[in-house]
C-alpha positions as CSV (number, residue, x, y, z in Angstrom):
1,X,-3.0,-16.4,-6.2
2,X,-2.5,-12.5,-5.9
3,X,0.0,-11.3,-4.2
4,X,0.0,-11.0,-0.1
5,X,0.5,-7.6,1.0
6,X,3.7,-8.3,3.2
7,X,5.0,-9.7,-0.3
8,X,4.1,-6.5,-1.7
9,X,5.9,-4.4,0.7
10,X,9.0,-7.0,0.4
11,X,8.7,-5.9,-3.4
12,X,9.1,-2.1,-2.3
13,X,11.8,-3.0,-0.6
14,X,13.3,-1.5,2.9
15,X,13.5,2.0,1.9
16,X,10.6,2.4,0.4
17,X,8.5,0.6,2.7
18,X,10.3,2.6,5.7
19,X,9.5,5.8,4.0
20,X,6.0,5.0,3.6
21,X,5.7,4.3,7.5
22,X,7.1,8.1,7.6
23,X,4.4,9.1,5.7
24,X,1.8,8.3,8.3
25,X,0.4,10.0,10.5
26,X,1.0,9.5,14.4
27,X,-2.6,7.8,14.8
28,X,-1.6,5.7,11.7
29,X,1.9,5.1,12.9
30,X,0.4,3.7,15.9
31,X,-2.3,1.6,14.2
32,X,0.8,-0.2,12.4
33,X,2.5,-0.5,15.5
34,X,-0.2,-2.2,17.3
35,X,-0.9,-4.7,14.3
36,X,2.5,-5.6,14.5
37,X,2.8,-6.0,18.2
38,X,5.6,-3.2,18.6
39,X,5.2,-1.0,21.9
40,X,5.1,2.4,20.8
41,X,7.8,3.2,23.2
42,X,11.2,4.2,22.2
43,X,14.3,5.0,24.4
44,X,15.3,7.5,21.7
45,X,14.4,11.2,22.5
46,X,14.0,12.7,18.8
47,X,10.8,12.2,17.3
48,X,13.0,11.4,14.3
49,X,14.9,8.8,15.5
50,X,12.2,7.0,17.3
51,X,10.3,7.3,13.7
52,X,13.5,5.4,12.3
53,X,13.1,3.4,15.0
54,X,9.9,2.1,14.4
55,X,10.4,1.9,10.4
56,X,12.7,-0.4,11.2
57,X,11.0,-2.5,13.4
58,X,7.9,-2.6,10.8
59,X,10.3,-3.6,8.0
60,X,11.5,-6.1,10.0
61,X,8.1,-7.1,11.0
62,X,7.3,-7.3,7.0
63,X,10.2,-8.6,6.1
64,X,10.7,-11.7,8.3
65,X,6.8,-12.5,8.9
66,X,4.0,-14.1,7.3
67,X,2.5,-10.2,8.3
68,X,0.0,-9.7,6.4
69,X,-2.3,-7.9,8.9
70,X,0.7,-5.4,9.5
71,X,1.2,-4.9,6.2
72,X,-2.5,-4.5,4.8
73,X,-2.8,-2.1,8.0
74,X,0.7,-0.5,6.5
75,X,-0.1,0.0,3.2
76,X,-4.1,1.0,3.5
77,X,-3.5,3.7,6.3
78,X,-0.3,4.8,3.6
79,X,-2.8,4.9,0.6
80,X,-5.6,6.6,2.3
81,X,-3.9,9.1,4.1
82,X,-1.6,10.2,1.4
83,X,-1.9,8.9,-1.9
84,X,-5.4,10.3,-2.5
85,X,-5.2,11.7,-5.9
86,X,-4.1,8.4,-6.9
87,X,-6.8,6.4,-5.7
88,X,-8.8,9.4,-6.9
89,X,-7.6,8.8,-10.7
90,X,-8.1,5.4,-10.8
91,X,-11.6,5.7,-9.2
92,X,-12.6,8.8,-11.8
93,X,-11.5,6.0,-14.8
94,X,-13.6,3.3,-13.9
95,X,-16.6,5.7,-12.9
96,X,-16.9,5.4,-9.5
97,X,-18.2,8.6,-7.2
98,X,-15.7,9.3,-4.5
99,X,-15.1,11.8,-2.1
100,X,-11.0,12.8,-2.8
101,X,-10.3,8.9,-3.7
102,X,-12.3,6.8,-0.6
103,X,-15.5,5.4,-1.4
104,X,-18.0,2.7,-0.4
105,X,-18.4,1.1,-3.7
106,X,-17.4,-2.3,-4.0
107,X,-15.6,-1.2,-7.4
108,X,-13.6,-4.5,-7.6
109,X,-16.8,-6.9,-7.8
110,X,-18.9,-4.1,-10.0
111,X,-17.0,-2.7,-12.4
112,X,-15.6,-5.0,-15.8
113,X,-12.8,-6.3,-15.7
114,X,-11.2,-4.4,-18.6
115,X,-12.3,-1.9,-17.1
116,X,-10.1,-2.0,-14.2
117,X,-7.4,-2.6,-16.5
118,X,-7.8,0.0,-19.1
119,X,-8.1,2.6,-15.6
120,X,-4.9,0.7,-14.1
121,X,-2.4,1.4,-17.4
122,X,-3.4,5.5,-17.4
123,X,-2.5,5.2,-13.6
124,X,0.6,3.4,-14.6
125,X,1.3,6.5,-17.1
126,X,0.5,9.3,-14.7
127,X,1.7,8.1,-11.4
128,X,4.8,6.5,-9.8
129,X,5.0,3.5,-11.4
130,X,6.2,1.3,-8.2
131,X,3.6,3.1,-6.0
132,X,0.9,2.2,-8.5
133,X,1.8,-1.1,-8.6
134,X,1.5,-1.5,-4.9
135,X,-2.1,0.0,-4.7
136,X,-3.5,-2.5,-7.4
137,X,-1.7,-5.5,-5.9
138,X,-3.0,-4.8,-2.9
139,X,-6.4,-3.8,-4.7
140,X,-6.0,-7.6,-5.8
141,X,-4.7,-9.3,-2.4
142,X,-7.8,-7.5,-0.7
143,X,-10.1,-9.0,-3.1
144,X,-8.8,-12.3,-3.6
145,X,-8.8,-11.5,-7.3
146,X,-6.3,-11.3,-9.4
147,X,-7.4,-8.8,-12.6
148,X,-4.2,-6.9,-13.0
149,X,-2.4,-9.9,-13.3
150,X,-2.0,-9.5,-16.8
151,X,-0.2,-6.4,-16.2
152,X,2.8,-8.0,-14.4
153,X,3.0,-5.6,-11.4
154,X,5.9,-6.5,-10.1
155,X,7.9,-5.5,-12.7
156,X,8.0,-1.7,-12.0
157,X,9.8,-2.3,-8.4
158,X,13.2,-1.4,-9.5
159,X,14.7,-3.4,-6.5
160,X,14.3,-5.0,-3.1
161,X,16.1,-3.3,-0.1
């Protein structure tokens, strides 16, 4: 069964996963923040400290929930938004026309297996090797698939918290 993506961002761990909700934008930020049933209201005054805020409150979400809506909304609006080049790499090894890493193509279901894999170990040696392992187990959680099992993901998060 792969890997649901609340368990993935329990993998990243609270610092991580916090940092990636800083990544977002403010229209992402508050895509998260609606999935997980958190008012975007704050009684801090910083934009900072009502960022922290919410990180928080979206770790908790992640953390202490069977979340995976939050989560998947987390960690696609994270990947789209700013991991690009990634998704761009991976996307180039298997083949696949993209515009800057997003595409249409149903990649997961049309492109071989080894494939995948082959384009998922480069990644592994050009990217952050926690980050990557995010992206294809949520690659795998979105398509109820599990082809980069064999790779055993979850070893490259150093540690939870």
């Amino acid at each position: 069964m792969p890997m649901a993506p609340e368990e993935i961002c329990r993998h990243l761990g609270a610092q991580k996963t916090k940092s990636v909700f800083h990544e977002l934008t403010s229209e992402a930020m508050k895509k998260v923040l609606k999935e997980a049933n958190i008012p975007p209201t704050s009684n801090q005054i910083s934009q900072k400290k009502k960022k922290d805020e919410w990180a928080e409150k979206v770790w908790k979400t992640v953390e202490q929930k069977a979340a995976a809506t939050t989560a998947a909304t987390l960690l696609f609006e994270w990947l789209t938004r700013t991991r690009r080049p990634m998704l761009a790499t991976f996307l180039d090894g298997i083949e696949v026309a993209h515009s800057d890493g997003l595409t249409d193509a149903d990649f997961m279901k049309d492109t071989a297996p080894e494939k995948l894999v082959a384009s998922a170990k480069n990644l592994l040696e050009k990217h952050d090797k926690a980050e990557v392992a995010a992206y294809l187990l949520f690659l795998d959680a979105s398509n109820k698939s599990e082809i980069f099992a064999p790779l055993e993901l979850e070893r490259h998060f150093s540690s939870k918290g």
